[in-house]
C-alpha positions as CSV (number, residue, x, y, z in Angstrom):
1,X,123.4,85.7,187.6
2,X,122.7,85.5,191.4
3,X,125.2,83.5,193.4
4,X,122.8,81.7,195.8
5,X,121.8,79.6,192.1
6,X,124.8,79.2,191.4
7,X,125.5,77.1,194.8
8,X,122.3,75.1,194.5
9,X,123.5,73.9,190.8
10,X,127.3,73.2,192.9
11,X,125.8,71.9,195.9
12,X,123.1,69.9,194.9
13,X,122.8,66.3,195.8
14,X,123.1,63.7,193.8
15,X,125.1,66.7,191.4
16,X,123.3,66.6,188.2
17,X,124.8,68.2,184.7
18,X,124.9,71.5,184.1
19,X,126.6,74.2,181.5
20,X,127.4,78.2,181.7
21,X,127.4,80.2,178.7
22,X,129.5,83.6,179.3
23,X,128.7,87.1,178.1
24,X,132.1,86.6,175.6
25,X,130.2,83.2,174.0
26,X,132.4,81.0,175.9
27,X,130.7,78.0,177.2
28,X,131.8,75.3,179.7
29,X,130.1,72.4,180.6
30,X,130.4,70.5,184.0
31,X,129.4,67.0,183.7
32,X,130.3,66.0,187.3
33,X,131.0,67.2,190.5
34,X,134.7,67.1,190.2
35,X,134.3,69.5,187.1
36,X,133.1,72.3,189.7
37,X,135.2,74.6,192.1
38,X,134.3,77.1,193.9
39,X,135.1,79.9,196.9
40,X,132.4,79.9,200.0
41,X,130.6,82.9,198.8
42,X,130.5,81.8,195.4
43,X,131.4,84.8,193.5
44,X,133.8,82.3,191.1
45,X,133.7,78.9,189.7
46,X,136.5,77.5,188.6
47,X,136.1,75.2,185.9
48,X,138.6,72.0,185.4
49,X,138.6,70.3,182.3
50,X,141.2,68.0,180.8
51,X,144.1,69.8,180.7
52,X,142.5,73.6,181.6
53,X,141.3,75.0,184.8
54,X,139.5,78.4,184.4
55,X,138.1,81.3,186.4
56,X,134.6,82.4,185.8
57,X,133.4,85.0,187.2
58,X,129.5,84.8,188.4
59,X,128.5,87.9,186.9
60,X,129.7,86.7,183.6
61,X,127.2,84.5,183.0
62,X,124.1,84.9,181.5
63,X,122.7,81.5,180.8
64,X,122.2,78.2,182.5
65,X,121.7,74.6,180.9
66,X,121.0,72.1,182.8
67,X,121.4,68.6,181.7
């Protein structure tokens, strides 16, 4: 998964819904804006949901729903 997607899905104005699906099957869905973290270069996102925050690594993915 290139990064420079991965920032217009972060950075895109107003931030619409989007989920990741992982090479392990995990899946992680970031309904809004505060869902979303991530380092300048965008090599990680960091997902926080309810009670979990998690580290995803941008070559992990290897699909993209958008909402």
């Amino acid at each position: 998964m290139k990064t420079a997607e991965i920032k217009d899905l972060v950075e895109r104005r107003p931030f619409r819904p989007f989920a990741v699906r992982l090479t392990n099957g995990a899946q992680y869905s970031f309904k809004d804006a505060r869902d979303v973290g991530a380092p300048k270069d965008y090599r990680l996102l960091i997902y926080f949901g309810r009670s979990e925050a998690v580290r995803i690594d941008t070559d992990s993915i290897v699909e993209i729903f958008e909402r």
